[in-house]
C-alpha positions as CSV (number, residue, x, y, z in Angstrom):
1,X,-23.3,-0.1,9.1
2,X,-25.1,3.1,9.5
3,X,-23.6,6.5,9.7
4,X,-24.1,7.1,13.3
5,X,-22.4,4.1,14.4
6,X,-19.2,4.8,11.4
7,X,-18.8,8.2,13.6
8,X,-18.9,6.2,16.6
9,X,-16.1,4.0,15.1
10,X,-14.3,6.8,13.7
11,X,-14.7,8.5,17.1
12,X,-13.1,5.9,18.8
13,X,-10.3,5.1,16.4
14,X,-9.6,9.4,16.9
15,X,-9.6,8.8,20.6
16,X,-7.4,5.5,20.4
17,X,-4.5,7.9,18.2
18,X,-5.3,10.4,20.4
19,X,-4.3,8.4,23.4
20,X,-1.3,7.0,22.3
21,X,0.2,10.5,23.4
22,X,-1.0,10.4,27.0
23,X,0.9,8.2,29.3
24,X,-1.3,5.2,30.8
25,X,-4.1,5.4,28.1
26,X,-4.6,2.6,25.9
27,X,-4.3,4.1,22.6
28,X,-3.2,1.5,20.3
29,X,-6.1,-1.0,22.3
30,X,-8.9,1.6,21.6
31,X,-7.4,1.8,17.9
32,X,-8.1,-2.1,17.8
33,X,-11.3,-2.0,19.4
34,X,-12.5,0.2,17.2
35,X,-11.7,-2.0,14.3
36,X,-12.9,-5.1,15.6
37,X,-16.5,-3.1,16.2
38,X,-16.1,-2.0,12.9
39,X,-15.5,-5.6,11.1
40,X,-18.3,-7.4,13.3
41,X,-20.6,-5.0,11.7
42,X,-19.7,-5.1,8.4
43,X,-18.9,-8.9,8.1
44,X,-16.4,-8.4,5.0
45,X,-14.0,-10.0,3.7
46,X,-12.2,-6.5,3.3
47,X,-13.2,-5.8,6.7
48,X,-11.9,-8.9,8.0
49,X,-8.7,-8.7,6.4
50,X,-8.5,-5.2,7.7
51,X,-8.6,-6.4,11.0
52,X,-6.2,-9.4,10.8
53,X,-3.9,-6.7,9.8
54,X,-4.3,-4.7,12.2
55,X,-4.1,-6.8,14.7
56,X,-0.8,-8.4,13.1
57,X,0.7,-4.9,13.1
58,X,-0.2,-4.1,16.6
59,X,1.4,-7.2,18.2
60,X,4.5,-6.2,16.0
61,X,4.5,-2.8,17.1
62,X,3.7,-4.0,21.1
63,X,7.1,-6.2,20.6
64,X,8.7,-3.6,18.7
65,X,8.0,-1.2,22.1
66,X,9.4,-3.8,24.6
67,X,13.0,-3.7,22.2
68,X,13.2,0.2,22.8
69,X,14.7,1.5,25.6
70,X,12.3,2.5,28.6
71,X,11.1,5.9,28.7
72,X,12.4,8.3,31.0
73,X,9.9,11.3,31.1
74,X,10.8,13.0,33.8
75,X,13.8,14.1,33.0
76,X,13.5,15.5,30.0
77,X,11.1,17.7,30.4
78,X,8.4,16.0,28.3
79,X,5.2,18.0,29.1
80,X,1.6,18.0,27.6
81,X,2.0,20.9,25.7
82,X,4.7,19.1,23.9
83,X,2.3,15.8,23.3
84,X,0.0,18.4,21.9
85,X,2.3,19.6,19.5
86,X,3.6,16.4,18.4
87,X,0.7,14.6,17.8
88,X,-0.9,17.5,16.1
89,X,2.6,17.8,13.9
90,X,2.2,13.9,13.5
91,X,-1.6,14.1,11.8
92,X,-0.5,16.5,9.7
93,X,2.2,15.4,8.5
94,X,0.2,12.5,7.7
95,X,-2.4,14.5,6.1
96,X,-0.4,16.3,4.1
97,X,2.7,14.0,2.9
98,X,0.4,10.5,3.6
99,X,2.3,8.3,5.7
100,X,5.8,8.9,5.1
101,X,4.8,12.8,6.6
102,X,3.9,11.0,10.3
103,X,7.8,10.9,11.2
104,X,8.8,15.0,10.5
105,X,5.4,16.4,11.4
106,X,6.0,14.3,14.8
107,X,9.5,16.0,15.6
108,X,8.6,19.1,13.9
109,X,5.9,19.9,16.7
110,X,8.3,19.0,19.0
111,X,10.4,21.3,17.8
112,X,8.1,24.3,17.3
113,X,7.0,23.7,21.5
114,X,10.9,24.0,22.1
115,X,11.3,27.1,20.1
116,X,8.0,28.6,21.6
117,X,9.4,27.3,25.0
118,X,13.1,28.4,24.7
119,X,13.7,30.6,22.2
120,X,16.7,29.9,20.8
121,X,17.1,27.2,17.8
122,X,19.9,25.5,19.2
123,X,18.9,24.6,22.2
124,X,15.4,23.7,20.6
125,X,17.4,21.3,18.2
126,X,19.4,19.9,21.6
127,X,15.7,19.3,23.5
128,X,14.6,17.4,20.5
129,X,17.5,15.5,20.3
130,X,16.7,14.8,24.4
131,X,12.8,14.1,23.7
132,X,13.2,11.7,20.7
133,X,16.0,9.9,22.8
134,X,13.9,9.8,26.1
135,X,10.3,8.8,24.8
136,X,10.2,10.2,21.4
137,X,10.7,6.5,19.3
138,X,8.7,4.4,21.3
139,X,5.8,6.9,20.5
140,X,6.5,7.7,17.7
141,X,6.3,3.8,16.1
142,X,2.6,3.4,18.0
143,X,1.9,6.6,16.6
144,X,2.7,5.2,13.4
145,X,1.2,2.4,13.7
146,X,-2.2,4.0,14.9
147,X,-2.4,6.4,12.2
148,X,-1.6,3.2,9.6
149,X,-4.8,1.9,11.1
150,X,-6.9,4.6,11.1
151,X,-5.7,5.6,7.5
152,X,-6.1,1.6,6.0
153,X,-10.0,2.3,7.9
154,X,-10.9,5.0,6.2
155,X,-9.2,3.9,2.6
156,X,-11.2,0.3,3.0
157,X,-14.6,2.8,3.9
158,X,-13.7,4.1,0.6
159,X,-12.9,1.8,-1.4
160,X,-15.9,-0.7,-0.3
């Protein structure tokens, strides 16, 4: 696979974690899109086992989603300022602490939008507490999941 097409892939794997964070997109589809384009291209066994796993994961996350309690957005006060933060927090922390980082990066921007937002730490800590209750877990595993992906992707690019 040439290197426009890997941005292309890339690109859509970004957009796929990006959309996990905005209600109605189909983040964690785009995420597995984006691998099957990749393996059909590259026809290896890496890239084949790459996307068996994925797609394993997905469907375990996808169940995992339906046990969680239903979301309840409105009111909390979940804006998109917030999903900003989060998700920003979330690839950081995955960035910088690699994988195990996702999970306090995640309610870390959450926090620092509720401190911008309120001012006060306690009732920062007490919207958290609301936003990880609300919608927080059920994002936060396809998160997860998506940025497992995405960092498996570019570890198999690597490696092959």
């Amino acid at each position: 696979m040439d290197l426009p097409q890997l941005l292309l892939v890339g690109l859509v794997l970004l957009l796929g974690v990006a959309g996990v964070l905005v209600p109605g997109v189909p983040g964690t589809w785009l995420v597995w899109a984006g691998v099957l384009w990749w393996t059909l291209h590259e026809r290896s066994a890496a890239a084949w086992t790459l996307l068996v796993a994925t797609t394993a994961l997905l469907l375990v996350v996808q169940v995992v989603k339906w046990l969680l309690p239903p979301r309840r957005i409105r009111g909390v006060g979940v804006t998109s300022r917030m999903a900003v933060y989060a998700g920003t927090g979330a690839v950081l922390g995955f960035v910088l602490l690699p994988v195990v980082g996702t999970v306090p990066g995640f309610v870390g921007g959450i926090y620092l939008c509720e401190r911008l937002r309120l001012g006060s730490d306690g009732e920062a800590r007490t919207s958290v507490r609301a936003v990880m209750r609300a919608v927080g877990t059920s994002v936060l595993v396809e998160l997860f999941a998506c940025l497992l992906v995405v960092g498996a992707w570019v570890g198999t690019l690597l490696w092959t």
